[in-house]
C-alpha positions as CSV (number, residue, x, y, z in Angstrom):
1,X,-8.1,12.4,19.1
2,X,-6.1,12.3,16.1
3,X,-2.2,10.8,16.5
4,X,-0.5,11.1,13.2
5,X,2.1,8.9,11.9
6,X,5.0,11.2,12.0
7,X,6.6,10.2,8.6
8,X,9.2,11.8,6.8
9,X,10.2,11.2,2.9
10,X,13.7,9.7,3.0
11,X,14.4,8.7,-0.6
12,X,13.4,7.1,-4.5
13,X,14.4,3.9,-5.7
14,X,14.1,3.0,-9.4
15,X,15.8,0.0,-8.8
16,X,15.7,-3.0,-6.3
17,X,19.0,-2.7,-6.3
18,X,19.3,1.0,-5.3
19,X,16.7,0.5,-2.8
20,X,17.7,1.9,1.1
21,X,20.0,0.0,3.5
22,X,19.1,-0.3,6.5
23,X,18.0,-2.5,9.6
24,X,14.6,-1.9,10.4
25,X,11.4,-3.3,9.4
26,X,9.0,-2.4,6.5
27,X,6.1,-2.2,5.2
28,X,5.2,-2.2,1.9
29,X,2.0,-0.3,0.4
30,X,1.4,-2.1,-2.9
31,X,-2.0,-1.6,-5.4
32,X,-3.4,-0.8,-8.4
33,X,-2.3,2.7,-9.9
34,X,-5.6,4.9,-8.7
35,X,-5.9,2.4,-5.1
36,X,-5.2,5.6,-3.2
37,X,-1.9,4.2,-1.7
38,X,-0.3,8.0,-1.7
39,X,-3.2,9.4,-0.3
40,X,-3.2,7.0,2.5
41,X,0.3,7.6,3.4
42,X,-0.6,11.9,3.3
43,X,-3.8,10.6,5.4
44,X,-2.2,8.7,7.8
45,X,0.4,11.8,8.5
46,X,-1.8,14.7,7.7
47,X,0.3,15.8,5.3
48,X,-1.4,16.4,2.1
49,X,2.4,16.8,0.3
50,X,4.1,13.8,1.8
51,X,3.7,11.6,-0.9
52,X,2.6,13.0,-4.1
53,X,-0.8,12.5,-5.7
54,X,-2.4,13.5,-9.2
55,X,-6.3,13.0,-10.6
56,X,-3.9,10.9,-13.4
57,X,-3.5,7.3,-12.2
58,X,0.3,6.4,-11.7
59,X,2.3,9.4,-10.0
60,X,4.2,7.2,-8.1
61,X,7.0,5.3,-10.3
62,X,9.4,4.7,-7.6
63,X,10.4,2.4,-4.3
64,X,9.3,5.7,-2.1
65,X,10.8,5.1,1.3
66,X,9.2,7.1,4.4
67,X,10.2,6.5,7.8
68,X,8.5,6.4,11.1
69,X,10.1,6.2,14.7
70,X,9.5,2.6,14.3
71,X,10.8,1.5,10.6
72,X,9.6,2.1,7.0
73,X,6.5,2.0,4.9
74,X,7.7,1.8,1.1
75,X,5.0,3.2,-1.4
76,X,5.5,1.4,-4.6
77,X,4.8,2.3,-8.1
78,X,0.9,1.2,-9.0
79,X,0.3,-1.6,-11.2
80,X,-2.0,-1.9,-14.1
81,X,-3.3,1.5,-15.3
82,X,-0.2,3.7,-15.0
83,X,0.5,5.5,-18.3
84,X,3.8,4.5,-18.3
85,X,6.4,2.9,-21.3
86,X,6.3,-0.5,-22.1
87,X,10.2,-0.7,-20.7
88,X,9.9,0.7,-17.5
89,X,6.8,-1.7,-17.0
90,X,9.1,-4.6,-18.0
91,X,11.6,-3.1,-15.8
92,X,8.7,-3.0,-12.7
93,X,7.9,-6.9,-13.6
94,X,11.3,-7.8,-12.9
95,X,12.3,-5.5,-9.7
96,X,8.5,-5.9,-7.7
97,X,8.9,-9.3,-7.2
98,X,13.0,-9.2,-6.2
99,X,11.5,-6.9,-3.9
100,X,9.6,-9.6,-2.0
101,X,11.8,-12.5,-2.6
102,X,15.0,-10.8,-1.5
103,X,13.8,-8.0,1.6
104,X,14.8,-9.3,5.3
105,X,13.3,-7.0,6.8
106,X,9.8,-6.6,5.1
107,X,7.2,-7.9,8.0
108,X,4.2,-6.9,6.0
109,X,2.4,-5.7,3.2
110,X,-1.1,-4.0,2.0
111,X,-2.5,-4.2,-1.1
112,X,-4.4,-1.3,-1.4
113,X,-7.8,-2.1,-3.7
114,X,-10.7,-0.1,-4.6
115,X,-14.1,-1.0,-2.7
116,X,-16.3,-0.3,-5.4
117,X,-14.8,-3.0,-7.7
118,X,-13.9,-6.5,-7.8
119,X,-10.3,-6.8,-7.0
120,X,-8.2,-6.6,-10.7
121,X,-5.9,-9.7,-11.7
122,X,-3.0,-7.6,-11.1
123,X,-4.4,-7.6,-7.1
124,X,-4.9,-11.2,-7.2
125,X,-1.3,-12.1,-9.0
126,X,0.5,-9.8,-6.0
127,X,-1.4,-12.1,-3.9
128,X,-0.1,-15.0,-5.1
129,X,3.3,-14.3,-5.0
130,X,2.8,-13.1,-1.3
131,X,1.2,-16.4,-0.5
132,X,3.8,-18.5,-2.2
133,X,6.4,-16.5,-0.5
134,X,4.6,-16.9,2.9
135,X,4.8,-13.1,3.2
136,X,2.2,-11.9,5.5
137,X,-0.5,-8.7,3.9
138,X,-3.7,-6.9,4.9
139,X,-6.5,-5.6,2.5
140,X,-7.3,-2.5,2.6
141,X,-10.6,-1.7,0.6
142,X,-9.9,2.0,-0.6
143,X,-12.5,4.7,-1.2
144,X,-15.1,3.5,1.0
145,X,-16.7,6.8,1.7
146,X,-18.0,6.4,-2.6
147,X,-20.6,3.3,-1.5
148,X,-23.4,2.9,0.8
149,X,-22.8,1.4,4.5
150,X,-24.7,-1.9,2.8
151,X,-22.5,-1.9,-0.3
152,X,-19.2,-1.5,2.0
153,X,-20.5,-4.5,4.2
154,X,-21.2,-6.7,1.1
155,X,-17.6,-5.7,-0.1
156,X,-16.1,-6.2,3.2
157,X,-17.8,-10.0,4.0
158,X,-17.1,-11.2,0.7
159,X,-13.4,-10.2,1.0
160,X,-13.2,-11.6,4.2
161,X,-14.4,-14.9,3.1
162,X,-11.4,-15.0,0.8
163,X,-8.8,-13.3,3.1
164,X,-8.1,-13.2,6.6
165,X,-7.2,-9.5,7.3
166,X,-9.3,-7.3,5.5
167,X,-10.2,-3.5,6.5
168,X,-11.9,-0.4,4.8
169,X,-10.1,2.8,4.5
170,X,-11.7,6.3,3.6
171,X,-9.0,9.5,3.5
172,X,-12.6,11.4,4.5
173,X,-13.1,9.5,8.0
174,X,-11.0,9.8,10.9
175,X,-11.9,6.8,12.5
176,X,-10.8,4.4,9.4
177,X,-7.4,6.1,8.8
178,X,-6.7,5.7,12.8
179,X,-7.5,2.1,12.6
180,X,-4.9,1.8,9.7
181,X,-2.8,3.7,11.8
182,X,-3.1,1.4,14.8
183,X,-2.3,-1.5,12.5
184,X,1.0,0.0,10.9
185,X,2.2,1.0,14.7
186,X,1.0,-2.3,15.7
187,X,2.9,-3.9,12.5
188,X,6.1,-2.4,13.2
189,X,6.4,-1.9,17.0
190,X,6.5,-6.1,17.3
């Protein structure tokens, strides 16, 4: 039985600084610019026009806020690939991390990373920064219907042996996006 996250697109921020007020908890979605964090937010609502999505990496270059009965997941613009000016990544490099430092009500984050390759040193930097900031975060091992059940195993142990809460997601398999789901509603719901 499928139960969607009922999500609803509430606004864009360029800007920390412009990003929505408000009370309740977050979670962020951060990865890579072609980690699939759009399509997990239109998989995990079954709506394939929530949040848009393009064959070209980096469609996303806001804060995208979307709320559920419970709080917020905020889809950030991806990292690394994006075909985007050298400015507006400078301007990203500084309002990412205020993000993080300065966010009350942020509980939780996923860095979204694609199965089929190591994770980039963009992955492992936003790492870093949630560690030092004793922020807590999932990985989520994107695109996992693209390798064999032994080459999503050997992906999965050796991320596990590095990180404690690891899962694989595939937008093709219902039974991976409602495990994310159960994690999100668990996520925001305590």
């Amino acid at each position: 039985m499928k139960t969607n996250l009922d999500l609803e697109f509430v606004t864009s921020a360029a800007l920390y600084d412009q990003c929505l007020d408000h009370q309740e908890k977050e979670i962020a979605f951060v990865g890579a610019s072609n980690a699939g964090k759009s399509s997990a937010i239109n998989a995990l609502s079954n709506n394939k026009k929530l949040a848009k999505v393009s064959k070209t990496p980096g469609k996303t270059k806001l804060f995208n806020f979307f709320k559920y009965k419970q709080g917020y997941i905020v889809d950030f613009p991806g990292y690394g690939f994006s075909r985007v000016s050298k400015e507006q990544k400078k301007e990203w490099s500084r309002e990412i991390p205020k993000y993080f430092q300065y966010r009350d009500n942020l509980i939780g984050v996923l860095i979204f990373t694609d199965i089929r390759h190591p994770m980039k040193e963009s992955d492992l930097e936003m790492v870093s920064m949630l560690v030092d900031l004793k922020l807590p975060f999932m990985v989520v091992l994107t695109k996992s219907d693209k390798v064999s059940a032994s080459e999503k195993k050997i992906a999965e142990d050796r991320n596990k042996k590095i990180f404690s809460d690891v899962m694989s997601l595939s937008i093709k398999d219902q039974g991976s996006i409602t495990d994310l789901r159960k994690e999100i509603s668990v996520l925001l719901s305590n």
